[in-house]
C-alpha positions as CSV (number, residue, x, y, z in Angstrom):
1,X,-35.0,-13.8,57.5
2,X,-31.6,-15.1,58.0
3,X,-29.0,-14.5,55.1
4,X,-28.0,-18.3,54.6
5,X,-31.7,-19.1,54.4
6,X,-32.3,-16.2,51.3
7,X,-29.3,-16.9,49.6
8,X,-30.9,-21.0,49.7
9,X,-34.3,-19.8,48.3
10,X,-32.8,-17.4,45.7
11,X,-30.8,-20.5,44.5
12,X,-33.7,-22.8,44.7
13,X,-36.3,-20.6,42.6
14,X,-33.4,-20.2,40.2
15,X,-32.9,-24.4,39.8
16,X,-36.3,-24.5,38.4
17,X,-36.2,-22.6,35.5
18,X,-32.3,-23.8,34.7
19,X,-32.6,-22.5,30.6
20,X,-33.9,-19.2,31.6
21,X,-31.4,-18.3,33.9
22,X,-28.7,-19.6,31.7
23,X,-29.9,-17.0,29.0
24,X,-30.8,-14.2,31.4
25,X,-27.1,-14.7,32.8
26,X,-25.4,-14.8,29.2
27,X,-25.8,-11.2,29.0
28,X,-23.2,-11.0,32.1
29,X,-20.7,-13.4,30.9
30,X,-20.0,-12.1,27.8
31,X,-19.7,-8.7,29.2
32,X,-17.6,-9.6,31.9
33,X,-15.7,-12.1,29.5
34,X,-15.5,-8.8,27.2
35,X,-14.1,-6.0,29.7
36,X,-11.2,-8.4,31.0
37,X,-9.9,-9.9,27.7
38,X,-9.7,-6.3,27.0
39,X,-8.1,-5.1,29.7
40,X,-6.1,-7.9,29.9
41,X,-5.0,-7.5,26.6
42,X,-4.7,-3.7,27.3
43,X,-2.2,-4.1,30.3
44,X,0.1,-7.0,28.5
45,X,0.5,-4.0,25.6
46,X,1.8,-1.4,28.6
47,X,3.9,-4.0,30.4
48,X,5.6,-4.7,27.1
49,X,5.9,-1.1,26.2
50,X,7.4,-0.3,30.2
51,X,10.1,-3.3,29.4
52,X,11.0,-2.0,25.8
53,X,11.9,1.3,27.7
54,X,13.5,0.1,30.4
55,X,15.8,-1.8,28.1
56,X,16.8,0.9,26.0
57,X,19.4,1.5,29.6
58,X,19.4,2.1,33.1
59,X,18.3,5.5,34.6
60,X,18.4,7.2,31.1
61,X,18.4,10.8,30.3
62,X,18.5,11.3,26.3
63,X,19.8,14.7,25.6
64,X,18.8,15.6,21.6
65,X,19.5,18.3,19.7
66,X,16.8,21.6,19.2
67,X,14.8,23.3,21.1
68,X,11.0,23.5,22.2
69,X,11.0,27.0,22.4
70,X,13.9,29.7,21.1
71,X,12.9,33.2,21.6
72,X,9.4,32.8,21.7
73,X,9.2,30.9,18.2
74,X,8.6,27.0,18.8
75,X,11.1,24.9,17.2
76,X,10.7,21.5,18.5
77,X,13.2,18.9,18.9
78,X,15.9,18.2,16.6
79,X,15.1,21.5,15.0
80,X,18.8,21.9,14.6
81,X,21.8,21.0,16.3
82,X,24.7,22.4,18.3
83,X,25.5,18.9,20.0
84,X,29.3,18.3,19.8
85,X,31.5,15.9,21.8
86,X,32.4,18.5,23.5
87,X,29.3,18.9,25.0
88,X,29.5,15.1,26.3
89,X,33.0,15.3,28.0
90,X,32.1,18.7,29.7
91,X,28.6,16.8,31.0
92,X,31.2,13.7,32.0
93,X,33.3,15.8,33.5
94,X,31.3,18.0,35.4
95,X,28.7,15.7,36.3
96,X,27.5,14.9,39.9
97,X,24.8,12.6,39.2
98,X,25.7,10.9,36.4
99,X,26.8,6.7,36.1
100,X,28.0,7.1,32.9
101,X,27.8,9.5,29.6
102,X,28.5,8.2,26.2
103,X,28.1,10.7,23.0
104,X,26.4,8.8,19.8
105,X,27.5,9.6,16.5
106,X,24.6,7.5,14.2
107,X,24.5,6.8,10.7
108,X,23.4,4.0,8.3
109,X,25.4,2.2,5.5
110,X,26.3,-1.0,3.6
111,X,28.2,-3.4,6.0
112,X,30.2,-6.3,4.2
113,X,31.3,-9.9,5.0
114,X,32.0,-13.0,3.2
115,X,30.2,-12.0,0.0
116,X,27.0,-10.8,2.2
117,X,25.9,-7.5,2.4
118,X,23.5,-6.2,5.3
119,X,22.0,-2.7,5.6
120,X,22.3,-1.3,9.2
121,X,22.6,1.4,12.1
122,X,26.3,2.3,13.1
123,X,26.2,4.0,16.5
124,X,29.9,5.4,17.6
125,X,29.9,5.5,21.1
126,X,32.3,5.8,24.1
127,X,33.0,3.1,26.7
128,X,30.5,4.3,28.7
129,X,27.4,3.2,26.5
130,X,27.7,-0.3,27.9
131,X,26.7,1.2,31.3
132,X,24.3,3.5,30.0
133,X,22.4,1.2,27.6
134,X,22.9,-1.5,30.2
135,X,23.7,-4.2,27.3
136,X,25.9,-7.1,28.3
137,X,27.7,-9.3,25.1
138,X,26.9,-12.6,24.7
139,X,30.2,-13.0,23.1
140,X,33.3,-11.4,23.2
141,X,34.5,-8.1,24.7
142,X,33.4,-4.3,24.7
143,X,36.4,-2.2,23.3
144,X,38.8,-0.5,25.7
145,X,39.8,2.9,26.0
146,X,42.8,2.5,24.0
147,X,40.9,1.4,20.8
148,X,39.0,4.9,21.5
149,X,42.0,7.1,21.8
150,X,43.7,5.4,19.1
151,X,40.4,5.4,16.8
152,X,40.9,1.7,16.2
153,X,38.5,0.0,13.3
154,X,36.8,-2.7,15.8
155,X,33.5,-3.0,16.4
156,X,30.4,-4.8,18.1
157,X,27.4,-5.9,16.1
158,X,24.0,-6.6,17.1
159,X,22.6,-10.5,17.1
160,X,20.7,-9.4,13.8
161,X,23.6,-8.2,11.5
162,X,25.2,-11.5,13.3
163,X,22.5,-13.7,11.7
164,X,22.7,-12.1,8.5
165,X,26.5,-12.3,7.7
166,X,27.4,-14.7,9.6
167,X,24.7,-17.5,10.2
168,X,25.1,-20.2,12.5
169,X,29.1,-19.2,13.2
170,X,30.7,-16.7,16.1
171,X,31.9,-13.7,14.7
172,X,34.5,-12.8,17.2
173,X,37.6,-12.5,15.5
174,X,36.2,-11.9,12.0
175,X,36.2,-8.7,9.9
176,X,33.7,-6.8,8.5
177,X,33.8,-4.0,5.7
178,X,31.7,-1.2,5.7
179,X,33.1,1.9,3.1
180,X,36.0,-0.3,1.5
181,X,37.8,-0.2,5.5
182,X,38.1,-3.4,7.3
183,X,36.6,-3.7,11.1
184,X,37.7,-6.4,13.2
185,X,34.6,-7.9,15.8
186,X,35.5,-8.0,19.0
187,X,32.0,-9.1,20.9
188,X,28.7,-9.5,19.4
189,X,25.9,-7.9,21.6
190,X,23.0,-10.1,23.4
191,X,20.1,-10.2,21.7
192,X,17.2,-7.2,23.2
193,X,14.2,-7.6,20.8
194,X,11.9,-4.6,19.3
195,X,11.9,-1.3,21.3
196,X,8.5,0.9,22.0
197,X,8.2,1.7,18.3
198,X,8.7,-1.5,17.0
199,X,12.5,-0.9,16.1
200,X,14.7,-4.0,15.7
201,X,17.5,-3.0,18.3
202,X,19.7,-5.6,17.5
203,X,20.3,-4.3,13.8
204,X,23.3,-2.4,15.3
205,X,26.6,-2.2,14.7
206,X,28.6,-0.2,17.6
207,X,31.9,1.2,17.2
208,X,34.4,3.9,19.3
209,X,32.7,7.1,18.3
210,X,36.9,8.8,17.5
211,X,36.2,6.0,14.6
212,X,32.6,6.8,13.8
213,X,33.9,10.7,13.3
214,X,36.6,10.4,12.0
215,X,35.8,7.2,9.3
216,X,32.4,7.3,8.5
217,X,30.0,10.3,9.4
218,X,32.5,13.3,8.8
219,X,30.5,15.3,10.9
220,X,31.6,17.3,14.0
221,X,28.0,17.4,15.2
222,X,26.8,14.5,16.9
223,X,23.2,12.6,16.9
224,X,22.5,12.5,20.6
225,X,24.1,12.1,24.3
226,X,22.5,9.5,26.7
227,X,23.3,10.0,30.1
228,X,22.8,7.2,32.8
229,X,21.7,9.0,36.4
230,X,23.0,7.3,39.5
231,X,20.1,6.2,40.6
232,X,16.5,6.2,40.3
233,X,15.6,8.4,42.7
234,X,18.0,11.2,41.3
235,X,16.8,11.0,37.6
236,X,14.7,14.4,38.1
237,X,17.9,16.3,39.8
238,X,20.1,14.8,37.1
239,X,18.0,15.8,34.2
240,X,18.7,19.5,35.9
241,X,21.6,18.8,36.1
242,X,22.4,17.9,32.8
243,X,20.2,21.0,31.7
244,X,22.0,23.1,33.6
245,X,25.5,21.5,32.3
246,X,24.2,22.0,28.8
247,X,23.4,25.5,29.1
248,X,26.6,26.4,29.9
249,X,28.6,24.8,27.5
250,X,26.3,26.4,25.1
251,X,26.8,29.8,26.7
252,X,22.9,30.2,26.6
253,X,20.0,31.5,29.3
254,X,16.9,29.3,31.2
255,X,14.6,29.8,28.8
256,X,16.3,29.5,24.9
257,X,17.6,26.1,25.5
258,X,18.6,24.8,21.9
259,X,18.4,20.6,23.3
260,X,16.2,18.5,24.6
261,X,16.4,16.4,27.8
262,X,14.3,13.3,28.1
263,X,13.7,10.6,30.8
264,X,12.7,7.2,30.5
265,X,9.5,8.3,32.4
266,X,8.3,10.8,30.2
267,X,9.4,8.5,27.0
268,X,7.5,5.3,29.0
269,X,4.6,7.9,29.5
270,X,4.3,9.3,25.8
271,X,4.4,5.6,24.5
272,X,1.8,4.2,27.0
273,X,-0.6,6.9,26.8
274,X,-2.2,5.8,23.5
275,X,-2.0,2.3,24.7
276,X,-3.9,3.0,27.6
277,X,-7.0,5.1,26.3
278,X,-7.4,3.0,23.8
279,X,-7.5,-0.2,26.4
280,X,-10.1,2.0,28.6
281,X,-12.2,2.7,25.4
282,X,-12.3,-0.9,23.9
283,X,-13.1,-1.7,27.9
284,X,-16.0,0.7,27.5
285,X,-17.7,-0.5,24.5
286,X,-17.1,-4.1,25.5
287,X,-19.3,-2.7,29.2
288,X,-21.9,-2.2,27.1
289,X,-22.5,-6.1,27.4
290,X,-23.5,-5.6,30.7
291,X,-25.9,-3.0,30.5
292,X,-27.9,-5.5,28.4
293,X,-27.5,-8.4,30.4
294,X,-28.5,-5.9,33.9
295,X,-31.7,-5.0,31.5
296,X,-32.2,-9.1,30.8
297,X,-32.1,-9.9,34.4
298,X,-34.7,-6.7,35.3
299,X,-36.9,-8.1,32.7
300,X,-36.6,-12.0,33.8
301,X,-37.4,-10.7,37.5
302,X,-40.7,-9.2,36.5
303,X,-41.8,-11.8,34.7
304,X,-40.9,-14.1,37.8
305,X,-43.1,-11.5,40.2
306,X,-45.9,-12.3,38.0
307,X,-45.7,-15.8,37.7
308,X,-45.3,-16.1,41.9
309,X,-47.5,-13.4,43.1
310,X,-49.7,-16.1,44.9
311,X,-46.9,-17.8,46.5
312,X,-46.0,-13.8,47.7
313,X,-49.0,-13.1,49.2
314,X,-48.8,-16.7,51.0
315,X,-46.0,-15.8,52.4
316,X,-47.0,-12.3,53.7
317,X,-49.9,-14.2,54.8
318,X,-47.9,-16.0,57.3
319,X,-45.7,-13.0,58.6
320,X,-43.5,-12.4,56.3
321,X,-42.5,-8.4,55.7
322,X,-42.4,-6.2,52.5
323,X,-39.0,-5.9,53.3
324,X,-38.2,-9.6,53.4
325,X,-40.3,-9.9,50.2
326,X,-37.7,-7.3,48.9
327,X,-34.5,-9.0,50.0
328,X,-35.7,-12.4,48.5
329,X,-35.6,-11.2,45.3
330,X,-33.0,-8.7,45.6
331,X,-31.0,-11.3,46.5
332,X,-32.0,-13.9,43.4
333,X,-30.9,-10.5,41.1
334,X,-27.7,-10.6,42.7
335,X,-27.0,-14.5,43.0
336,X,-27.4,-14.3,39.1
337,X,-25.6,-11.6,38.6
338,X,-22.6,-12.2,40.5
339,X,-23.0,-15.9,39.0
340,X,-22.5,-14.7,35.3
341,X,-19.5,-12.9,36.9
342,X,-17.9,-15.4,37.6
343,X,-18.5,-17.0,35.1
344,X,-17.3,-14.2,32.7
345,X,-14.5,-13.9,34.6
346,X,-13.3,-17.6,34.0
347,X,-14.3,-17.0,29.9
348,X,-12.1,-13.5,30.2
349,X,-8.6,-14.9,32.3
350,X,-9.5,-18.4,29.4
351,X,-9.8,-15.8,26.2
352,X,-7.0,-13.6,27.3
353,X,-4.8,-16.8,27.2
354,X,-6.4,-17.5,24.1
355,X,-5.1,-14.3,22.7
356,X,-1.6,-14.7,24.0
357,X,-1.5,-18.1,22.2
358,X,-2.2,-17.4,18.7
359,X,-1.9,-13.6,18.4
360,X,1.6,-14.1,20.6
361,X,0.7,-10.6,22.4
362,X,1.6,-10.2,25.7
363,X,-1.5,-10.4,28.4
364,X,-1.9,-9.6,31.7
365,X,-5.1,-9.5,34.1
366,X,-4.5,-7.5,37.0
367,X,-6.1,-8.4,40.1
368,X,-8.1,-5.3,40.1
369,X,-10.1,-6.0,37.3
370,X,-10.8,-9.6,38.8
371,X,-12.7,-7.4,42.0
372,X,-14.0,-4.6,39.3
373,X,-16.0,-7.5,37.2
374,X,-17.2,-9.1,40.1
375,X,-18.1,-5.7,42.0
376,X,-19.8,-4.3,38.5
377,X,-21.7,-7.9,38.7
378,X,-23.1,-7.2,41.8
379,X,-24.1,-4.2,41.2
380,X,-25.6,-4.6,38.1
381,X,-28.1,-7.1,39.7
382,X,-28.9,-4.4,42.7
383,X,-29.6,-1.7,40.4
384,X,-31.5,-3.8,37.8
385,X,-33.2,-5.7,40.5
386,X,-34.1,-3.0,42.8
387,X,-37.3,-2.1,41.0
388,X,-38.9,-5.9,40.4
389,X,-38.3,-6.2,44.0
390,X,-40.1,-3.3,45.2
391,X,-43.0,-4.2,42.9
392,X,-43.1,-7.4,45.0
393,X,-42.9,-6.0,48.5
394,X,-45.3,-3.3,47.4
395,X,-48.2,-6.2,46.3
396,X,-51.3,-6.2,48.7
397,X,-51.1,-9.6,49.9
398,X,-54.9,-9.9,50.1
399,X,-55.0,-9.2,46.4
400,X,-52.1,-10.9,46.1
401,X,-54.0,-14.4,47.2
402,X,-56.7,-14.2,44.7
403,X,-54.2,-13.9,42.1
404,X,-54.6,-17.0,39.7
């Protein structure tokens, strides 16, 4: 029997009983509906999380102080700290691979303007953070050189602190006060959002770290160094690089490293890896759906070889095969299967934007889940409608005839 000519008697015998196969078909759509809201929901989360990290700079290495392992005994990061500047100049210096290097001495205090006060991160930094961070100003200038050598009180604040003490004006030009010393504002920063941990980055105020030092922290040990590769494709040999750089500065062997070196790939992999079982579990559960609708549409099927096992044996009567008998309904399983498919699949990509709307999460349905739902669809009515249709071929079609 030609393909066209099942695929027209499958969707006949399913026309007559309309509310059945709605209900046998529901089973489907709100499992495929299910899995790619889910999934959709599941991917928006990683794409947000992959452009949070790539906007904390371009290429990053993030060199922190302590060690994961110091003569045998683990430490783990930050466990203490020998970073210094002079760590930062010697990797600047000596550095092959490296776009840019900036030291980062961080601490958090009171900052004062116009009878406002605002809580916030001061980062001292060299020139070379621009590059590294890749963060253009939306107004204003980055400070020079000179204001670094000289240890200059100007500074750069984030759009936050720029909403806070000064709302609705530019800054540029103003002052600032944080620990009774005046700061003049050279640039505000543009606005970059939450990172991958749901920090506000533009609650910053960035400063020449020779200021930082010497002004504010006191301290002649420094937070961390973020490093910029050249390229892409050399952020592995620049992370050995940097390694190796450290290492001697520290006057220490392979092995009893007392820092950490970090690309964005294994910080972009840490913070997605959650985020991605999680998406594959909810997935799962929602998958259940389907089992339940595969188990509706064996169900339905059986009942329908009953109710036509005279027009059956009619039509082996005439000629027809056990294996045509088989494909007939084999196909009907799958016509309602893949039906509910795609139907699920318009309720998933219409719930997903549902989700985006009023939750304001990010979404995203990959094409590959579009071809998974419809694929699992099919399949579900081959497996579930393998056995109804065997019962049917496998009728006697004598018997089959004196059926009332």
């Amino acid at each position: 029997m030609k393909s066209s000519v099942l695929i027209r008697v499958a969707g006949e015998s399913i026309k007559k009983n309309k509310m059945r196969t709605l209900l046998t078909m529901l089973g489907i759509v709100i499992g495929v509906g299910a899995v790619i809201i889910m999934v959709a929901v599941g991917q928006g989360a990683q794409r947000g999380i992959a452009n949070q990290i790539n906007a904390l700079g371009t290429n990053l290495l993030v060199i922190t102080a302590g060690a994961s392992n110091t003569s045998g005994v683990s430490q783990g990061a930050q466990a203490f700290n020998r970073l210094t500047i002079d760590d930062a100049e010697k990797l600047k210096r000596e550095g092959t691979l490296f776009a840019g290097v900036t030291p980062v001495v961080m601490t958090r205090v009171q900052v004062l303007a116009g009878g406002t006060n605002w809580r916030t991160t001061i980062n001292g930094v060299s020139t070379d953070w621009q590059t590294v961070r890749d963060w253009q100003t939306s107004s204003g200038d980055f400070f020079t050189d000179n204001d670094l050598r000289g240890m200059r009180k100007v500074a750069l604040i984030g759009q936050t602190v720029a909403d806070n003490l000064f709302p609705g004006v530019d800054p540029v030009g103003s002052q600032i006060q944080i620990r009774n010393e005046p700061f003049d504002i050279v640039g505000v920063l543009a606005k970059k959002g939450q990172n991958a941990v749901g920090q506000d980055q533009d609650d910053i105020v960035v400063m020449p770290y020779t200021t930082a030092q010497t002004r504010l922290s006191g301290n002649t040990r420094i937070w961390q160094i973020l490093v910029s590769a050249t390229s892409q494709q050399d952020i592995t040999a620049a992370q050995q690089e940097a390694a190796a750089i450290m290492r001697e500065s520290h006057k220490i062997g392979d092995g009893d490293d007392d820092f950490t070196v970090r690309n964005q790939t294994e910080i972009a992999n840490a913070a997605q890896g959650t985020t991605k079982i999680m998406t594959w579990l909810l997935a799962s559960i929602a998958s259940v759906s389907l089992i339940v609708g595969g188990i509706g549409i064996m169900n339905i099927m059986l009942v329908s070889v009953t109710e036509r096992t005279r027009e059956i044996g009619i039509r082996m009567a005439i000629g027809a095969r056990g294996s045509d008998v088989l494909t007939q309904f084999l196909v009907e399983s799958i016509v309602m299967s893949v039906l509910g498919g795609a139907v699920g699949l318009v309720v998933g990509v219409g719930g997903a934007s549902l989700v985006a709307r009023f939750t304001g999460w990010s979404t995203e349905v990959p094409i590959a889940a579009v071809a998974l739902a419809i694929g699992f669809s099919a399949a579900v009515g081959v497996f579930f409608g393998f056995y109804p249709a065997r019962k049917a071929a496998a009728l006697d079609p004598i018997q089959a005839l004196r059926y009332e």
